[in-house]
OpenMM code with the backbone's topology and positions (N, CA, C; nanometers):
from openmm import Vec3, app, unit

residues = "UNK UNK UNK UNK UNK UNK UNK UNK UNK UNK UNK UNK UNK UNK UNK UNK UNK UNK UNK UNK UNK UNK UNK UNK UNK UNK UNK UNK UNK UNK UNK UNK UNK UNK UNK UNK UNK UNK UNK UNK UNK UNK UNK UNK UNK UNK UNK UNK UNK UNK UNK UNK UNK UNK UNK UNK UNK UNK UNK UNK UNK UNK UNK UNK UNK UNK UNK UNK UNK UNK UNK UNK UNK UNK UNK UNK UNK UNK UNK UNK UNK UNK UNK UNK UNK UNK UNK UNK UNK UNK UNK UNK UNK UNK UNK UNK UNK UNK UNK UNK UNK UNK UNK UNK UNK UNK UNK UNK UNK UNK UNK UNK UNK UNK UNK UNK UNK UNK UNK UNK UNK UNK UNK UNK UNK UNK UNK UNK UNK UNK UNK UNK UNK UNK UNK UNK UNK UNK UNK UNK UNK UNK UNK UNK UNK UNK UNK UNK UNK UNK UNK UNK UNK UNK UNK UNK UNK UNK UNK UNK UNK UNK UNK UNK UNK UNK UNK".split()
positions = [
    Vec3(8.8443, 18.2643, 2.5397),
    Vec3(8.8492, 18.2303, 2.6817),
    Vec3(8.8970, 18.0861, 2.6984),
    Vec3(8.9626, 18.0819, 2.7785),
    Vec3(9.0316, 17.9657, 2.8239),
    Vec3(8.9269, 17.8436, 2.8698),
    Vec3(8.9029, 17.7209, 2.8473),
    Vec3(8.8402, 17.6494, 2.8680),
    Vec3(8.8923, 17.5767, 3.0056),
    Vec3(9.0181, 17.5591, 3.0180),
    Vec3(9.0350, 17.5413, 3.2075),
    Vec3(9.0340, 17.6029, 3.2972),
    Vec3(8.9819, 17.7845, 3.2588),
    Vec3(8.9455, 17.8654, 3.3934),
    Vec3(8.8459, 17.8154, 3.4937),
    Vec3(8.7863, 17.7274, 3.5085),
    Vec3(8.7193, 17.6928, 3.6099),
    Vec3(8.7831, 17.5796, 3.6223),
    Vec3(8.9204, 17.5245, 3.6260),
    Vec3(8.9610, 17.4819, 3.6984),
    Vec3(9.1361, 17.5777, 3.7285),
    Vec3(9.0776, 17.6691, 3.7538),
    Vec3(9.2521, 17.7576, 3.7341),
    Vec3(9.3089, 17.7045, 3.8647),
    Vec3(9.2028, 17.7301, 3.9979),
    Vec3(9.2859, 17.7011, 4.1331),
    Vec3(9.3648, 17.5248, 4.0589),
    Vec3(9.2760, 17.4594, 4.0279),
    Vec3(9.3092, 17.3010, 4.0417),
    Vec3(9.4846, 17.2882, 3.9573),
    Vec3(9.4929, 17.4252, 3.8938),
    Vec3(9.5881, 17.3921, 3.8028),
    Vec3(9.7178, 17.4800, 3.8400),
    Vec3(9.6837, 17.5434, 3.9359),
    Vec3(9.8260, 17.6488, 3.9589),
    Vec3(9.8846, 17.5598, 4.0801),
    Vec3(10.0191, 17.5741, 4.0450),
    Vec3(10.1305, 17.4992, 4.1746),
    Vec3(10.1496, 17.5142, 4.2871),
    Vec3(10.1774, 17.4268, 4.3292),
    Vec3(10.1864, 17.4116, 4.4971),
    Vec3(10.3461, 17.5088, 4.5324),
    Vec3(10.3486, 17.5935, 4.5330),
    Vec3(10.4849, 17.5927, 4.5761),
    Vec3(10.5056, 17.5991, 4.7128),
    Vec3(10.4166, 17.4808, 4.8370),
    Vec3(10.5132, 17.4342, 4.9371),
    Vec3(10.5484, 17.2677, 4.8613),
    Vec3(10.4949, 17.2476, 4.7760),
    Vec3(10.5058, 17.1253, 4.7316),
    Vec3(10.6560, 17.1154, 4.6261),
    Vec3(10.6457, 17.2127, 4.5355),
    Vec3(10.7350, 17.1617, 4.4392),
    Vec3(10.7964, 17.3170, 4.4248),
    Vec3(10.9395, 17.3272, 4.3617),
    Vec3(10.9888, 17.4846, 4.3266),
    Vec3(10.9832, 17.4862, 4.2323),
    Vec3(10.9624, 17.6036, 4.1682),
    Vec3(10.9583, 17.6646, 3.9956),
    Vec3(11.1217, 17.5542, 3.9526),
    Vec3(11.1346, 17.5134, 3.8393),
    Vec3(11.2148, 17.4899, 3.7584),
    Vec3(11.2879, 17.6209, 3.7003),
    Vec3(11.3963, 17.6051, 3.7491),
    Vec3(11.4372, 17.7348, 3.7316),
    Vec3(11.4769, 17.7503, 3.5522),
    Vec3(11.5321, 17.8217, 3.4620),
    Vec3(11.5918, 17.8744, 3.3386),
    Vec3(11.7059, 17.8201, 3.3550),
    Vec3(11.7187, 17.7301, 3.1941),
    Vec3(11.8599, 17.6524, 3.2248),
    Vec3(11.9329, 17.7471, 3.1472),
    Vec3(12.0810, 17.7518, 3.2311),
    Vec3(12.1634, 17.8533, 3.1750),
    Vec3(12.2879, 17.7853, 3.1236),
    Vec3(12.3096, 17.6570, 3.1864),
    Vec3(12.4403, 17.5795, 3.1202),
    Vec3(12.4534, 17.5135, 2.9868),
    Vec3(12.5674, 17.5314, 2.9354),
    Vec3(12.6091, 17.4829, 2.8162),
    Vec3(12.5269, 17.3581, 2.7673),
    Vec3(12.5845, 17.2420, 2.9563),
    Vec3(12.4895, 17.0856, 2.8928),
    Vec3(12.4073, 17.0623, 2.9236),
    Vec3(12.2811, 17.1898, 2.9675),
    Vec3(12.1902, 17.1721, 2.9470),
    Vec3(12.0805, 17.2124, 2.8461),
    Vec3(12.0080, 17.0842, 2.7751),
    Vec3(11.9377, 17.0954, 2.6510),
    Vec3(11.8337, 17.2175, 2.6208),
    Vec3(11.8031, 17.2774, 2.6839),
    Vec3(11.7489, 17.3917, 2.6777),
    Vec3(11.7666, 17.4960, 2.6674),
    Vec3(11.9079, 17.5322, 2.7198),
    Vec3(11.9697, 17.6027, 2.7546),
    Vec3(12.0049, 17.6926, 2.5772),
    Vec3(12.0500, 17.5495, 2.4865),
    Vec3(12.1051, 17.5518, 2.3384),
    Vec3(11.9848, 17.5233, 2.2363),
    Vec3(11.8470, 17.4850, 2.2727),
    Vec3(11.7586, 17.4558, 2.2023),
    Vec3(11.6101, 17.5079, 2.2333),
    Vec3(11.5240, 17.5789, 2.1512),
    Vec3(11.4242, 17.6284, 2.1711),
    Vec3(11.3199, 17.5019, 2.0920),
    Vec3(11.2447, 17.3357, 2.1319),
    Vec3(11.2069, 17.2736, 2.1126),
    Vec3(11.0164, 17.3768, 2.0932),
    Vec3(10.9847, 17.3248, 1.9839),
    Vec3(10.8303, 17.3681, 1.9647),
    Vec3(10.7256, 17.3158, 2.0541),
    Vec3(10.6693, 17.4066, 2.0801),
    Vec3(10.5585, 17.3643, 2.2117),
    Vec3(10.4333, 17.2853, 2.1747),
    Vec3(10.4284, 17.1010, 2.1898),
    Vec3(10.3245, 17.0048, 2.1411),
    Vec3(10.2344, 17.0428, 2.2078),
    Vec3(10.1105, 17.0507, 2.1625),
    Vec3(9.9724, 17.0197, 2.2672),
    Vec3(9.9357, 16.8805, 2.2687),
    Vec3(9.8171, 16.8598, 2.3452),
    Vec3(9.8121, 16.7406, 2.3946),
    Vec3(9.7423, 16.6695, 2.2342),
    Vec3(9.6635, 16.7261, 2.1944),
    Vec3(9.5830, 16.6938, 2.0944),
    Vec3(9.6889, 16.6762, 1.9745),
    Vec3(9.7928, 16.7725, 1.9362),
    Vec3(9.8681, 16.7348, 1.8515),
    Vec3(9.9775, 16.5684, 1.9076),
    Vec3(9.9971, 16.5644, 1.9766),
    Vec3(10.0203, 16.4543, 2.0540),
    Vec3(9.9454, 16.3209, 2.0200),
    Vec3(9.8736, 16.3598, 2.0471),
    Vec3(9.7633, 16.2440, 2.0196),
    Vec3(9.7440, 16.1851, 1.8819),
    Vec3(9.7701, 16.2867, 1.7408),
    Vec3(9.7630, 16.2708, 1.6344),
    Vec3(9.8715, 16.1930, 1.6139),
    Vec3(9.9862, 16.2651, 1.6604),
    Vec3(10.1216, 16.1801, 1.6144),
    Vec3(10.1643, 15.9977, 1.6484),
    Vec3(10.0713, 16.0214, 1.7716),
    Vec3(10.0446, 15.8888, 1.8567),
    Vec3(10.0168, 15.7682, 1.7775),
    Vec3(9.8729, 15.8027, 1.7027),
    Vec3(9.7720, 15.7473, 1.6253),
    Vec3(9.8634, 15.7145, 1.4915),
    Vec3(9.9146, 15.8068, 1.4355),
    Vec3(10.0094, 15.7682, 1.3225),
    Vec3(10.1062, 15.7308, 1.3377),
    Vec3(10.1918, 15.6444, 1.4293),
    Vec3(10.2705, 15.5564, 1.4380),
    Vec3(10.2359, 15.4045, 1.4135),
    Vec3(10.0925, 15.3937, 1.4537),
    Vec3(10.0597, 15.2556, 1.4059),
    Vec3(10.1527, 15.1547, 1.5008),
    Vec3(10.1876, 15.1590, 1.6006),
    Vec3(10.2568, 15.0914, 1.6886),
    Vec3(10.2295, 14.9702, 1.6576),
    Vec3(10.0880, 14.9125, 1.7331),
    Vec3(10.0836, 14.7931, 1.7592),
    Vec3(10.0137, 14.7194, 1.6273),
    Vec3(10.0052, 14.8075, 1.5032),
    Vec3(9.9889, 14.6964, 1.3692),
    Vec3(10.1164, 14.6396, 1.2825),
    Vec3(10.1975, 14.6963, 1.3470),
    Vec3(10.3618, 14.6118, 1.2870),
    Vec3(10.4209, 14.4924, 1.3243),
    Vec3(10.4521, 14.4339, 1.2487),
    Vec3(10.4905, 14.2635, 1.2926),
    Vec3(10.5926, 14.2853, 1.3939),
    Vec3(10.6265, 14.3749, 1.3703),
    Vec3(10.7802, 14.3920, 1.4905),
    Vec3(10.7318, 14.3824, 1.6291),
    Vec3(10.7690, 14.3668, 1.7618),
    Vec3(10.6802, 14.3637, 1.8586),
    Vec3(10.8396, 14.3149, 1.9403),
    Vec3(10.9302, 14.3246, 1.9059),
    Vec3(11.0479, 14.3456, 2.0184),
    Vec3(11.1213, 14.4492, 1.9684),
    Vec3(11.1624, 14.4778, 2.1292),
    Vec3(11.2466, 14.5837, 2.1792),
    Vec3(11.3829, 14.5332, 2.1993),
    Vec3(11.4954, 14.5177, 2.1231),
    Vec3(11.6399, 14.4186, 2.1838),
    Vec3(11.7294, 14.5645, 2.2747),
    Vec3(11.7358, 14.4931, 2.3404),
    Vec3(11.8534, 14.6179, 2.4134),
    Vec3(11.9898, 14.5168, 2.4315),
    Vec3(12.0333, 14.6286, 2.4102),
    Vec3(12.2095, 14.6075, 2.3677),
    Vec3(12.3088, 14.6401, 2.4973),
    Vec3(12.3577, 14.5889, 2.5692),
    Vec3(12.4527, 14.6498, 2.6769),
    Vec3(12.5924, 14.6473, 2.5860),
    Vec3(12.6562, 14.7981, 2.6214),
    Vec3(12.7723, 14.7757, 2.5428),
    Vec3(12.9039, 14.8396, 2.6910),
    Vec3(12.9873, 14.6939, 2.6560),
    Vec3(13.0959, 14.6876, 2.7914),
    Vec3(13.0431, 14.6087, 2.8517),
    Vec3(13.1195, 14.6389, 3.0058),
    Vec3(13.0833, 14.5113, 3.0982),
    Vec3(13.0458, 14.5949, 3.1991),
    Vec3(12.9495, 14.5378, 3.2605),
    Vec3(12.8644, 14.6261, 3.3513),
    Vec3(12.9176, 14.5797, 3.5009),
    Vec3(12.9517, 14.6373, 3.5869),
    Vec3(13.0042, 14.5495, 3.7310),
    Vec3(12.8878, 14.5865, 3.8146),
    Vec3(12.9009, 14.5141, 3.9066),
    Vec3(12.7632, 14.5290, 4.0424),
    Vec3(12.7070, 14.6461, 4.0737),
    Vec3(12.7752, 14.7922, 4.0721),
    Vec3(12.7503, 14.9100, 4.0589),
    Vec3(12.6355, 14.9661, 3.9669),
    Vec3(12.6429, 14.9153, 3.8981),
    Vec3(12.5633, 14.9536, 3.7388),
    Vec3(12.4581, 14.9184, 3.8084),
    Vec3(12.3171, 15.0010, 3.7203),
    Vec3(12.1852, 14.9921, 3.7215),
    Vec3(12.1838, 14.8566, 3.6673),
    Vec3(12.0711, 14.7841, 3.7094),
    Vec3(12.0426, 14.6537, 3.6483),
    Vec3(11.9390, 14.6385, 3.5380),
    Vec3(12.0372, 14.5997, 3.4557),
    Vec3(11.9607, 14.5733, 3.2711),
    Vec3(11.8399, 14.4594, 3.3044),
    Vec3(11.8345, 14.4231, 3.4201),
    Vec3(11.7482, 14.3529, 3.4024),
    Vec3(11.5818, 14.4280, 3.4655),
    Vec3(11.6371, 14.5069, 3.5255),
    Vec3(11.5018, 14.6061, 3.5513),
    Vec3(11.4594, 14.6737, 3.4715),
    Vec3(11.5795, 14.7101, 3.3481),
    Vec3(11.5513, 14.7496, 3.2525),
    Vec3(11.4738, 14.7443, 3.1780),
    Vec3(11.4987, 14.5992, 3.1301),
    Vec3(11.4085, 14.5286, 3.0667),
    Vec3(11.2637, 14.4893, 3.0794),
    Vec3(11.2889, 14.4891, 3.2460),
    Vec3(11.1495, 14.4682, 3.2803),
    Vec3(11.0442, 14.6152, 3.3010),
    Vec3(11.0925, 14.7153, 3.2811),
    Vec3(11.0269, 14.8522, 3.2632),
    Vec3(11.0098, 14.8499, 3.0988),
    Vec3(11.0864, 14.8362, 3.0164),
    Vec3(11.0260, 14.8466, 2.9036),
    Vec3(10.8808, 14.7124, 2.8628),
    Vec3(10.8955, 14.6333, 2.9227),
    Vec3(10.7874, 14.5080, 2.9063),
    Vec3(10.7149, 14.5912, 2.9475),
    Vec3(10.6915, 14.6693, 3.0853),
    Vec3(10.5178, 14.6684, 3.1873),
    Vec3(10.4994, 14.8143, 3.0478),
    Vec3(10.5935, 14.8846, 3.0264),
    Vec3(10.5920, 15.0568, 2.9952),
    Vec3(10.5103, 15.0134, 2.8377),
    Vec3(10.5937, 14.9239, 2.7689),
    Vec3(10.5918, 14.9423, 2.6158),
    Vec3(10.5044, 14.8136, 2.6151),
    Vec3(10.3762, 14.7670, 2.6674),
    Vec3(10.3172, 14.6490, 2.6530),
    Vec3(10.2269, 14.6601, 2.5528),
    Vec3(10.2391, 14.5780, 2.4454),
    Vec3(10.2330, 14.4187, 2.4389),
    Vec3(10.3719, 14.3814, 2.3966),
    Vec3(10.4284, 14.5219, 2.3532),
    Vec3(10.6000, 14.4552, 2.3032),
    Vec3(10.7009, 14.3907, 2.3539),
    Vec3(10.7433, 14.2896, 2.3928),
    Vec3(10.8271, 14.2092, 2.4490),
    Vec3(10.9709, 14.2767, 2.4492),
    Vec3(11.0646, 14.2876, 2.5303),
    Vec3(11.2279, 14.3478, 2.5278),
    Vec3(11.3299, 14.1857, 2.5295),
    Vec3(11.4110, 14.1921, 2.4909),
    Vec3(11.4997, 14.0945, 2.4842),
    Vec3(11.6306, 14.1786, 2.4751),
    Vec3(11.7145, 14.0722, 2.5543),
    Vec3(11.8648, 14.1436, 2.5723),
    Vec3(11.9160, 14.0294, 2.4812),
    Vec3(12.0051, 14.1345, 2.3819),
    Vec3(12.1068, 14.0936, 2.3054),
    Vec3(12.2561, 14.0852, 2.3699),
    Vec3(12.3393, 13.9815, 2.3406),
    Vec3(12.4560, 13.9680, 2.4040),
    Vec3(12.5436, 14.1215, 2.3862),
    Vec3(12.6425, 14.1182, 2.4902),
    Vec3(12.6785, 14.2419, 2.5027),
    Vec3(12.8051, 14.2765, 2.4314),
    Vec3(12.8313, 14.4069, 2.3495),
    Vec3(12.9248, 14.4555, 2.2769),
    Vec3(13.0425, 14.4994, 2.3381),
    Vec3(13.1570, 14.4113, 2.3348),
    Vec3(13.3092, 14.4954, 2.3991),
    Vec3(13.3440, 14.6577, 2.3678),
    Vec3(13.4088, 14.6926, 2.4449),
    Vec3(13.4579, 14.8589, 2.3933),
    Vec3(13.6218, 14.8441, 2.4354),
    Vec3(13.6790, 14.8148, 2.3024),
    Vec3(13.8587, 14.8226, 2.3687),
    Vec3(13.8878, 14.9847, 2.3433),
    Vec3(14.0166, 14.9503, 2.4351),
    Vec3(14.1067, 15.0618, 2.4530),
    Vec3(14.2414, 15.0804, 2.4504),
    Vec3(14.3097, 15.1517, 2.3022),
    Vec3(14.3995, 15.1547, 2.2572),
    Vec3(14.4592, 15.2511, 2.2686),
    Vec3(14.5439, 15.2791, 2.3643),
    Vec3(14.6161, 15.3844, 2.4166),
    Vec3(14.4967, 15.5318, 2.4417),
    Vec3(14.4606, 15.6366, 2.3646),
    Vec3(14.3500, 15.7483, 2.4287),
    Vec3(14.2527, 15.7073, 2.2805),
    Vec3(14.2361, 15.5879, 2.2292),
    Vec3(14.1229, 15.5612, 2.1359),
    Vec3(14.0797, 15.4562, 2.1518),
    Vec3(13.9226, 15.4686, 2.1121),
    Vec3(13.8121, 15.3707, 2.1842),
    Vec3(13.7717, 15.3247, 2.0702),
    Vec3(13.7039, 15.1791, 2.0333),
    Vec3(13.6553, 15.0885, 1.9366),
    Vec3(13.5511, 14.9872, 1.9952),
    Vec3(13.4792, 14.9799, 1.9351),
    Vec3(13.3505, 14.9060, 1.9467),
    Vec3(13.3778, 14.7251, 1.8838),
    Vec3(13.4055, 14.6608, 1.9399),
    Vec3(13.4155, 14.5516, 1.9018),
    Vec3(13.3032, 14.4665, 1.8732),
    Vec3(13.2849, 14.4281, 1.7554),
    Vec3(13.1533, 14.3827, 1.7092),
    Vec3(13.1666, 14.2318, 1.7049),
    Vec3(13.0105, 14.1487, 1.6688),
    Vec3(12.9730, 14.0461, 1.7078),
    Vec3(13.1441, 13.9409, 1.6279),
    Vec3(13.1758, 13.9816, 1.5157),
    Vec3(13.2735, 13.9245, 1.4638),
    Vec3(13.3941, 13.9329, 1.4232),
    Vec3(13.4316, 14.0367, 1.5579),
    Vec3(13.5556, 14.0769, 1.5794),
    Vec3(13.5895, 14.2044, 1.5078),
    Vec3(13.5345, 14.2784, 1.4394),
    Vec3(13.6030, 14.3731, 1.3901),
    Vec3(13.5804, 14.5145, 1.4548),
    Vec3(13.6772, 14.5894, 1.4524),
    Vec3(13.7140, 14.7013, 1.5468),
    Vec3(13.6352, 14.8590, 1.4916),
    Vec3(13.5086, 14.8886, 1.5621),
    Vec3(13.4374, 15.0176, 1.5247),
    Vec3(13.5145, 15.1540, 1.5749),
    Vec3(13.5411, 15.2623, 1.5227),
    Vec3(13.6052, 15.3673, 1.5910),
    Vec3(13.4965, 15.4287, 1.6787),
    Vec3(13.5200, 15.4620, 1.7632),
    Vec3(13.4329, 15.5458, 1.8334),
    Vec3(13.5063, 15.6764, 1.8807),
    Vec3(13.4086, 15.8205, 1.7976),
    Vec3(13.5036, 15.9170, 1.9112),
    Vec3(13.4582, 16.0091, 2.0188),
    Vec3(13.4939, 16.0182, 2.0753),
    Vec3(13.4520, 16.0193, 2.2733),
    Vec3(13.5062, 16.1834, 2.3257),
    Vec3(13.4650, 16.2155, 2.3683),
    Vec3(13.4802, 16.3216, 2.4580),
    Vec3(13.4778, 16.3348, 2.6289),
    Vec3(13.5172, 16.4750, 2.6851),
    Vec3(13.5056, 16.4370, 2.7857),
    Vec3(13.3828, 16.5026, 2.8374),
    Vec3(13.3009, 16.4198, 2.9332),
    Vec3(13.1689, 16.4437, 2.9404),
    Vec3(13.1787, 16.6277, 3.0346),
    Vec3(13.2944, 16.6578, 3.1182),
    Vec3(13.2581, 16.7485, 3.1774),
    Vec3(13.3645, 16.8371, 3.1661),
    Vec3(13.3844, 16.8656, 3.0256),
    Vec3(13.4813, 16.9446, 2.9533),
    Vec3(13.4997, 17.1210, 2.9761),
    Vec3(13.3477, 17.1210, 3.0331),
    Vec3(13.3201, 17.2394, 3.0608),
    Vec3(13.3314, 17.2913, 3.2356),
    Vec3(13.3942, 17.1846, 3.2947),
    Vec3(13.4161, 17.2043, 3.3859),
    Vec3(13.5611, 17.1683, 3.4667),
    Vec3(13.6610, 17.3079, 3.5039),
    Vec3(13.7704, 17.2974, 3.5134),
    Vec3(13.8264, 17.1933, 3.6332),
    Vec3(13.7765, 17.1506, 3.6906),
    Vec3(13.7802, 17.0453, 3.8357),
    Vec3(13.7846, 16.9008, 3.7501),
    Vec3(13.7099, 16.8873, 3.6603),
    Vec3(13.7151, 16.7314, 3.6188),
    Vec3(13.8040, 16.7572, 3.4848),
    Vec3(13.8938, 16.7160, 3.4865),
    Vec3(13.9901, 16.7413, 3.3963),
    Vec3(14.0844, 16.6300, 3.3148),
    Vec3(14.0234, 16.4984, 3.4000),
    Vec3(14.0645, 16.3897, 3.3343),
    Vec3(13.9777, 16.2879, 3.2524),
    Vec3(14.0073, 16.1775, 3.1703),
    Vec3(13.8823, 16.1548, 3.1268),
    Vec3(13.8472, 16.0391, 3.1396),
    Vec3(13.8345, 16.0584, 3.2387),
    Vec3(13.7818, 15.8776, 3.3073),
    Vec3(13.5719, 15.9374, 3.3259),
    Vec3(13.5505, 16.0383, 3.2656),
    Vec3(13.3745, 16.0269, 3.2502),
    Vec3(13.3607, 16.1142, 3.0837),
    Vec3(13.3163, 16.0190, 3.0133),
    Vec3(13.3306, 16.0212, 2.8792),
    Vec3(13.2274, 16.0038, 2.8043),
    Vec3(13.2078, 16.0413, 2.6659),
    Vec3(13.0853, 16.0349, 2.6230),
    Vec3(13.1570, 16.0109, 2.4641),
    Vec3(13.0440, 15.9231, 2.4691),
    Vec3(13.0648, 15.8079, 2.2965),
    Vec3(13.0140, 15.8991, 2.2126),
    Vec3(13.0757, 15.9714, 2.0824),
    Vec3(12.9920, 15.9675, 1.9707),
    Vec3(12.8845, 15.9273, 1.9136),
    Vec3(12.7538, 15.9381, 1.9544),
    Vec3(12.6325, 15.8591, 1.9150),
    Vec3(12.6293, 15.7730, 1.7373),
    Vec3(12.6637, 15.9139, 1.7001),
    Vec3(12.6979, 15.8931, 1.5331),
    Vec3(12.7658, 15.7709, 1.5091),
    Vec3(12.8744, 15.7763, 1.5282),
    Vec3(12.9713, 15.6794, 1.5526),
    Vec3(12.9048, 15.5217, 1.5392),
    Vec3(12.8341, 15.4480, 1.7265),
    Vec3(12.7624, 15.3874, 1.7166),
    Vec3(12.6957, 15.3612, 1.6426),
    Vec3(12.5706, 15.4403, 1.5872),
    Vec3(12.4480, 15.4496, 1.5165),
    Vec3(12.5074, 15.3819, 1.3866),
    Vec3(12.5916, 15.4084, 1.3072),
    Vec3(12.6489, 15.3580, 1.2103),
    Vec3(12.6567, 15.2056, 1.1945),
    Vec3(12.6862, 15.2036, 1.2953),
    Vec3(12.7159, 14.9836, 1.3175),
    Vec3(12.5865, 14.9753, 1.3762),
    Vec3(12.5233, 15.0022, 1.4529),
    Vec3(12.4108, 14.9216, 1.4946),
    Vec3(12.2509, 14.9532, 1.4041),
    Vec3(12.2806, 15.0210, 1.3605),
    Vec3(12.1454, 15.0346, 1.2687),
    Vec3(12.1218, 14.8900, 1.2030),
    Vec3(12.2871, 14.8737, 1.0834),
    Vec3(12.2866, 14.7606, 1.0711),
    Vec3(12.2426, 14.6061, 1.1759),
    Vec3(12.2278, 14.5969, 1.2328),
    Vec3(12.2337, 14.5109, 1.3750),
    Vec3(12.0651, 14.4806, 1.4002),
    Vec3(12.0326, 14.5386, 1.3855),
    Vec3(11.8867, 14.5707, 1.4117),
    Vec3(11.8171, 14.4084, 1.4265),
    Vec3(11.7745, 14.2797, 1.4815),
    Vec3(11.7105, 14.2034, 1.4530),
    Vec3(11.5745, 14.2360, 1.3117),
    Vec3(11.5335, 14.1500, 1.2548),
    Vec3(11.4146, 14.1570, 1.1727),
    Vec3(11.2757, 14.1665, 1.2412),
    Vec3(11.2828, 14.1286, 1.3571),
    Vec3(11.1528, 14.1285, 1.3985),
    Vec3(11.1533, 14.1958, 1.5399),
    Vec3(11.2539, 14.3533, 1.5171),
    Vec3(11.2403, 14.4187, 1.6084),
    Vec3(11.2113, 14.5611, 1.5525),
    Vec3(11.1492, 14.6464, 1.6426),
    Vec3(11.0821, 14.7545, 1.6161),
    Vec3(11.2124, 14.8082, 1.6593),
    Vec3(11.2528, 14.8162, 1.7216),
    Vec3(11.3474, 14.9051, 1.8025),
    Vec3(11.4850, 14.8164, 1.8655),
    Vec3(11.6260, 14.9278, 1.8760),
    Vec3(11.7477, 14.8201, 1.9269),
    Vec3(11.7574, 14.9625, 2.0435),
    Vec3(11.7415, 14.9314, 2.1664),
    Vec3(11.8477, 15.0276, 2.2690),
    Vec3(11.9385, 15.0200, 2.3356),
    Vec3(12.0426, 15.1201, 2.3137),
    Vec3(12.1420, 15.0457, 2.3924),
    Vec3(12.1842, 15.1272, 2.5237),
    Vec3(12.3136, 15.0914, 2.5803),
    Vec3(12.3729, 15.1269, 2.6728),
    Vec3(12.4398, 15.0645, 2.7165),
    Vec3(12.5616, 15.1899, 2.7850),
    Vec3(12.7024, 15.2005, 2.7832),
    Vec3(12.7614, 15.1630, 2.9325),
    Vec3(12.8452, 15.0717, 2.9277),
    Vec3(12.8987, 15.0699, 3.0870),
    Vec3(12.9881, 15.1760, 3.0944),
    Vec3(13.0672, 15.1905, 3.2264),
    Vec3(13.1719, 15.2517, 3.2116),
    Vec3(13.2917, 15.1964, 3.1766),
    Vec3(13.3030, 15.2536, 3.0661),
    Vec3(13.4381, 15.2185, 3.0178),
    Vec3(13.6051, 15.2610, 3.0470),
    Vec3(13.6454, 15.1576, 3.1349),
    Vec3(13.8039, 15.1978, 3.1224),
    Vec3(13.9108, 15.1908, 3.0616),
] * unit.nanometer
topology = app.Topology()
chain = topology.addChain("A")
for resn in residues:
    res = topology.addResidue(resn, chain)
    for name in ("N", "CA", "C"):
        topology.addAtom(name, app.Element.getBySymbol(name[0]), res)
């Protein structure tokens, strides 16, 4: 027997409040292509505990802006300040930001000392016959991950980045 049946009303949905989530059926959506294993809260909790978060000397978060972000863009600086209140006691610091040139239909990651990363890119809405050009694009993660692993400060737990739009 279920141990939240006496709270079943407290737990079934409002539906004038919110609608069922419907079954994702599209290609880019992650569910759609992936059957992820169902955590409980308690297994959760274990995994939590064995990260050991806050006994590691590391205690920054560097985030990386890569491109140039114009007035449009979300602001990295709210950014930053959501990972401080979210991920506290760990401090975030922004690392100077990584160029992305563009050499005729190929893209490169220009690193702190000039040398040219390949990056290869797709088009983000490939699957859709209306957007057909590729001015909305998506970086090879792999790609990245390769150069910035290296990059990593020493006394950071974590590097995150993000991408302007690149033209």
């Amino acid at each position: 027997m279920c141990k939240l049946n006496k709270f079943k009303k407290e737990f079934q949905p409002n539906l004038k409040l919110f609608k069922p989530i419907p079954t994702p059926t599209h290609i880019d959506d992650w569910l759609a292509q992936y059957a992820p294993e169902i955590q409980s809260f308690n297994s959760w909790k274990k995994f939590v505990s064995r990260r050991k978060l806050l006994t590691t000397s590391k205690k920054i978060i560097y985030l990386l802006p890569i491109g140039t972000f114009d007035e449009n863009a979300p602001s990295l600086d709210a950014l930053a300040e959501y990972c401080n209140a979210f991920y506290t006691p760990l401090v975030t610091k922004r690392l100077p930001p990584l160029d992305v040139e563009r050499k005729g239909n190929k893209f490169y990651l220009k690193t702190a000392d000039g040398e040219l990363v390949p990056i290869t890119w797709r088009k983000c809405h490939k699957y859709y016959d209306e957007k057909t050009d590729d001015s909305h694009r998506q970086f090879k993660v792999a790609d990245l991950l390769t150069y910035l692993v290296d990059i990593i400060p020493e006394d950071g737990i974590c590097l995150a980045s993000t991408a302007a739009n690149t033209n």
